[in-house]
C-alpha positions as CSV (number, residue, x, y, z in Angstrom):
1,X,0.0,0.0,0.0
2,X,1.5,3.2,-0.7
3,X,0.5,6.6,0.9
4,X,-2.3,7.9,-1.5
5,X,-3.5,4.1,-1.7
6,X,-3.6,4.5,2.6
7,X,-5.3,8.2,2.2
8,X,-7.9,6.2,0.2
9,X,-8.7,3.8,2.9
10,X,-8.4,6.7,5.5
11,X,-11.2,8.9,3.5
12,X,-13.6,5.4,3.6
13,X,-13.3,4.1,6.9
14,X,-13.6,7.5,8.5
15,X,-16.3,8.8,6.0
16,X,-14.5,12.2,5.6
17,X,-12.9,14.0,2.5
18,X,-9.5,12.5,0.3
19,X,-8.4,16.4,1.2
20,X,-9.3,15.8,5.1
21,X,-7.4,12.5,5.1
22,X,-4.3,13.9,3.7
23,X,-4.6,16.2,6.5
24,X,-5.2,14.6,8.9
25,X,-1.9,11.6,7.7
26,X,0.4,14.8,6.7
27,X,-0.1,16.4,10.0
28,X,0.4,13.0,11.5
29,X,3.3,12.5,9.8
30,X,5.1,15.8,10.6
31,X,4.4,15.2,14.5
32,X,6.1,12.1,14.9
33,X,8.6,13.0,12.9
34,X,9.2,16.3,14.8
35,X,8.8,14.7,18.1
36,X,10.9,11.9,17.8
37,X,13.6,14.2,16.2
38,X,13.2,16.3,19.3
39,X,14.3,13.2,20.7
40,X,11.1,12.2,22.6
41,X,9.2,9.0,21.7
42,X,5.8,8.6,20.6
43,X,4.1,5.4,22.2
44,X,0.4,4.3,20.4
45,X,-0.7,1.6,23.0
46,X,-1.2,-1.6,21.2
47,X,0.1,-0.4,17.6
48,X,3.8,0.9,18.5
49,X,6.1,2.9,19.8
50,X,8.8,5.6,17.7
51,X,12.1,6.2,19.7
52,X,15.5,7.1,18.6
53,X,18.3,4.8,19.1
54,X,22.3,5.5,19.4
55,X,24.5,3.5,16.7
56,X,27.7,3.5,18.1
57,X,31.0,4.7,15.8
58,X,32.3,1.3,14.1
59,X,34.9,0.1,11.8
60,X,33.1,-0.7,7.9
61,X,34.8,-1.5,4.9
62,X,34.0,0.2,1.1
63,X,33.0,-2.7,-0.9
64,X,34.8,-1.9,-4.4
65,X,38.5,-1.2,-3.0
66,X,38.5,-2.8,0.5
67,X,39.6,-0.1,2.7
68,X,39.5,0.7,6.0
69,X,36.7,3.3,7.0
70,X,35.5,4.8,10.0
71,X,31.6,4.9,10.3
72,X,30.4,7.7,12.8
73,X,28.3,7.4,15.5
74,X,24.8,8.7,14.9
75,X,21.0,9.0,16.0
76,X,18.6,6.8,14.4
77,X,14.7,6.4,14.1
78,X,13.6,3.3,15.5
79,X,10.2,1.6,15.6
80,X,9.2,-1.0,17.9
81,X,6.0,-3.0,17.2
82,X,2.8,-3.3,20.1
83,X,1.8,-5.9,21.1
84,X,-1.8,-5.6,19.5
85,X,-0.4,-5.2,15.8
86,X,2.1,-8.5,16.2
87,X,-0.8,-10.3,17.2
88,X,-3.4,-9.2,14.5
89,X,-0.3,-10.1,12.2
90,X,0.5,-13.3,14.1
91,X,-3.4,-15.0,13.2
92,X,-2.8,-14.4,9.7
């Protein structure tokens, strides 16, 4: 599913507008997004949780000439599943 085929199921199941829906997913969107970058988590009981995670620096290796690089530590987006959505996945 891809996001106007989501804004399409949005607009039915909530019997409002395609315009109201991409509302209403954008300004989703942009608040996780901002919040989490913010560096706070965003917890939907039963669906999920966003967070950011710390990669540590590492050693990695560039693939065509096999040298040495360093890889910096940096601040990722991380999503960790609830338990409700594993388990409506899970009776498939």
């Amino acid at each position: 599913m891809n996001k106007s085929e989501l804004i399409d199921a949005i607009a039915g199941k909530a019997e409002i507008s395609k315009a109201d829906a991409t509302k209403a997913l954008d300004a989703f969107l942009d608040t996780i997004v901002e919040t989490v970058a913010a560096g706070d988590a965003v917890n939907l009981i039963g669906f999920g949780a966003f967070k950011t995670s710390e990669r540590a620096a590492r050693q990695g290796k560039n693939p065509k000439t096999g040298e040495k690089l360093e890889i910096p530590a940096a601040t990722v987006p991380k999503f960790a599943v609830g338990a409700g959505f594993k388990a409506a996945v899970a009776k498939k």
